[in-house]
Every structure is written in C-alpha cells, then in structure tokens.
MARMIZA-490281 format. One record per residue (C-alpha): z, x, y; residue number from 1; residue in three letters. Coordinates in steps of 0.001 Angstrom, whole numbers, plus 500000, padded with zeros to 6 digits. Each point is the difference from the previous one (the first is absolute). Last residue first. Example, Ala and Ser with C-alpha at 12.3 -4.5 7.8 and 13.67 -1.06 7.14 Angstrom:
<nodes>
[[507140 513670 498940] 2 'SER']
[[500660 498630 496560] 1 'ALA']
</nodes>
This chain:
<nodes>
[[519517 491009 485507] 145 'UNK']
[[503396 501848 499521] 144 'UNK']
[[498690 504028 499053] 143 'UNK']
[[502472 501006 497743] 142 'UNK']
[[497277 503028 499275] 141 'UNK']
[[499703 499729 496656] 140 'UNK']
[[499946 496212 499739] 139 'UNK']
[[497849 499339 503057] 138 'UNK']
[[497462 502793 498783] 137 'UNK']
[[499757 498818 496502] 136 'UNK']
[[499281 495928 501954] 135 'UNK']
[[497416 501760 502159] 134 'UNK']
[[498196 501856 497047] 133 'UNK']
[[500431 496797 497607] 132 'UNK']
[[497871 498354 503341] 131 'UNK']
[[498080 502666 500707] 130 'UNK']
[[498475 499831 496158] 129 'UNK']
[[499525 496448 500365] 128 'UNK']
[[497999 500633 503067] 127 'UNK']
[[498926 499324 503176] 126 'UNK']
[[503382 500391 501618] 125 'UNK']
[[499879 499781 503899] 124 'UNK']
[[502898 502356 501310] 123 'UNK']
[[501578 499016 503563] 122 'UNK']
[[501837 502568 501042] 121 'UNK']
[[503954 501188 499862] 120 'UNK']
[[499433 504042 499744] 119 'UNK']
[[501708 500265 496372] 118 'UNK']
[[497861 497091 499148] 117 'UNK']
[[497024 502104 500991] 116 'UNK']
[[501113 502972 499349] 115 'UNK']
[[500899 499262 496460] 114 'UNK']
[[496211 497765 499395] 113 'UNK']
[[498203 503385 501035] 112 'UNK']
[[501745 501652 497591] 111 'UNK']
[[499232 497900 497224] 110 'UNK']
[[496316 500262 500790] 109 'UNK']
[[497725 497558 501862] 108 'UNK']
[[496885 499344 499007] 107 'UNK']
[[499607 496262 500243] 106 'UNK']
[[499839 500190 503862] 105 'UNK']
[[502642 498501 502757] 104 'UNK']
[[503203 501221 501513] 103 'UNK']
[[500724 498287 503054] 102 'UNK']
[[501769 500766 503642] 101 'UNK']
[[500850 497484 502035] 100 'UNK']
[[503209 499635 499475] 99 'UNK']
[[500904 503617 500155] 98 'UNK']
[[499181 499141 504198] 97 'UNK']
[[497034 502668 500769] 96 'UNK']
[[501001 502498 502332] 95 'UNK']
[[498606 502451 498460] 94 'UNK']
[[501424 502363 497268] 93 'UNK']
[[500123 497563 497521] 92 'UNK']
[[495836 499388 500221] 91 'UNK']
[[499330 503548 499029] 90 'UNK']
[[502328 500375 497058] 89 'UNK']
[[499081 496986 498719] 88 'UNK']
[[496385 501793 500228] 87 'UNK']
[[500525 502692 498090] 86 'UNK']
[[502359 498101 497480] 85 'UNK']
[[496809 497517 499476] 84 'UNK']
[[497917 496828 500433] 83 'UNK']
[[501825 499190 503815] 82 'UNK']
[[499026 497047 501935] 81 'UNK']
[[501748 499730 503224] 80 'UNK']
[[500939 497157 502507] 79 'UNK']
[[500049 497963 502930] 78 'UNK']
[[496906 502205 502133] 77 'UNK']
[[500862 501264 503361] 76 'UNK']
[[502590 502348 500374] 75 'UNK']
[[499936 501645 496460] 74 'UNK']
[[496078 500406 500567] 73 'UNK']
[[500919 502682 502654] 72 'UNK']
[[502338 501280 497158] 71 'UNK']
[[497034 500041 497339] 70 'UNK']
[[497437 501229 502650] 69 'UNK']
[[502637 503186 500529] 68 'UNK']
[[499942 500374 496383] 67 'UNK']
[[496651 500364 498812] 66 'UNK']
[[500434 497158 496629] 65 'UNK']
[[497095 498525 500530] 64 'UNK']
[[498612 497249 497949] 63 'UNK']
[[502467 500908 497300] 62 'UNK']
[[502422 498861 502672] 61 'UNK']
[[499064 496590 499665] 60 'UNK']
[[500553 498227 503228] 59 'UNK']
[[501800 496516 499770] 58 'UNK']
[[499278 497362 502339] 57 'UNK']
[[502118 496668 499616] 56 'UNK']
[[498059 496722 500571] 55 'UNK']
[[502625 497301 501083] 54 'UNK']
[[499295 500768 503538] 53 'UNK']
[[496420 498739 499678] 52 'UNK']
[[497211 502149 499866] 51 'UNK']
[[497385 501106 502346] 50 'UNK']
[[502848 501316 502617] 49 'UNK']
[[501052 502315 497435] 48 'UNK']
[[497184 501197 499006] 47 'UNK']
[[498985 500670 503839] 46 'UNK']
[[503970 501905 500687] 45 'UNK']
[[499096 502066 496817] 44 'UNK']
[[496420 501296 500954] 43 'UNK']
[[501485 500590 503610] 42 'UNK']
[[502520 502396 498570] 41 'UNK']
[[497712 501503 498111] 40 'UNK']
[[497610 500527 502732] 39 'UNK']
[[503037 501066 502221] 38 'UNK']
[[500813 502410 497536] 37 'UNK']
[[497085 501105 499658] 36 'UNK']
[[499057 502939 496739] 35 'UNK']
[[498175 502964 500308] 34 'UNK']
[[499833 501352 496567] 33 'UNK']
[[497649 503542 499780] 32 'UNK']
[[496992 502232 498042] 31 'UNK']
[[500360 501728 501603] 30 'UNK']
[[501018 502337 502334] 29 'UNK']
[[502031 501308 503140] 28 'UNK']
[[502432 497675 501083] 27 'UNK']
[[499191 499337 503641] 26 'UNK']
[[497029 501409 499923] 25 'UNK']
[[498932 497709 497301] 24 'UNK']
[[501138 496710 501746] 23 'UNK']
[[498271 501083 503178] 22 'UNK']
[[496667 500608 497975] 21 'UNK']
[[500854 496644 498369] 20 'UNK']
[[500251 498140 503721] 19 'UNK']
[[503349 499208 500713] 18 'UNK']
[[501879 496653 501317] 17 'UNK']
[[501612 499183 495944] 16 'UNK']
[[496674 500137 499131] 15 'UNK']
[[496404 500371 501747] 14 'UNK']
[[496670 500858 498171] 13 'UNK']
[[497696 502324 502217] 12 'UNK']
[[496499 498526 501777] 11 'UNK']
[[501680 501555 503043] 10 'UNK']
[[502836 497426 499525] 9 'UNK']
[[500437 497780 497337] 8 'UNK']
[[502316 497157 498889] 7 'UNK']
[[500316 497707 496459] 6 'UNK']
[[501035 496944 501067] 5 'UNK']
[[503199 499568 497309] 4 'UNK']
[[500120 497623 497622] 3 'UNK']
[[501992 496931 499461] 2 'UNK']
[[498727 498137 503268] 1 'UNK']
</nodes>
C-alpha cells in the first residue's frame, strides 16, 4: 500500500504516534510539519519493491528541501534532484554519493553552473545558452571535462 492508513484515537487524527492536541503541546502552535520517518521510509521501501531494480528513485529536493527529511531520504532513495545553488547546497551536505547528485532546470545562472562543476555533479544542459555557458566556464576555470 503506497499511502498511509490514516489513524485516530478519541475521534482525534493520529501521526507520527500522537494525537494533534499532543502534537501541539508538544510544540506549541500552528500552524505545524509533522513529518514520519518510518512512513517515509516505508513509502520508499513499497516503490521500490513495485519496480524493478533497474528503476532508480530520485527525490527532488524542490519537493522538500526540510533538511533532516532530505538526509533521512539520503539513506533510502538512489539519488537527488537539485534546480538550484540553495538546494545543491542542501543535497551536498548529506550523505548523498556526488554521483548522484543532478543539476536540472532551464533557469540556471552562471553561478549556479560554477558550483556545480566546481562540486563534481551531474549537470543536465537544456540549453544552447548552458552549453556556451558550460564550455566559458571550462575554459576559464581549467576545469578538464
């Protein structure tokens, strides 16, 4: 099953084992986040299951880019999608093999083509103008392809 039964006690929504009342004592407003991680993690370990081992899963950190669900996601998922510097940033300081790491979206700025090649991940070019941008970068830079 992909999604979560949802759970209730006293006629009160359940997550992560606590009621919402308990979840708002506990931190003390609202509106607020309360995220799984064993949902998550069970989320992953069904997808992959469903799919065979060829199938890669990727998370796009735009989706989320919390941190601590980004470096629980490090552990289970085979990759990261990254559409800026912000959220490079983010996925290089999990555990995330460099590897696996892409740079993807038509927007993105000279800058965020340097630290990208400067931090060794993949960079999908979806441009002509990223390409000249790459190639100015390589020669500047002495950057060996």
């Amino acid at each position: 099953m992909l999604l979560q039964e949802l759970k209730s006690k006293n006629n009160e929504l359940v997550w992560a084992g606590k009621t919402i009342t308990e979840l708002h004592e506990l931190f003390g407003r609202t509106p607020l986040f309360i995220y799984d991680q064993e949902a998550i993690t069970s989320q992953i370990q069904t997808l992959k299951k469903l799919f065979p081992k060829e199938i890669k899963i990727h998370y796009a950190i735009k989706a989320n880019p919390m941190m601590e669900v980004v470096n629980h996601l490090a552990l289970l998922v085979d990759g990261f999608d990254v559409a800026s510097a912000g959220e490079l940033k983010i996925a290089l300081s999990t555990r995330m093999n460099i590897e696996n790491i892409s740079l993807a979206g038509p927007g993105k700025t000279k800058e965020e083509l340097l630290f990208a090649v400067k931090s060794g991940v993949v960079i999908n070019l979806e441009s002509f103008r990223e390409i000249e941008e790459l190639a100015f970068i390589q020669n500047q830079h002495s950057i060996q392809p």
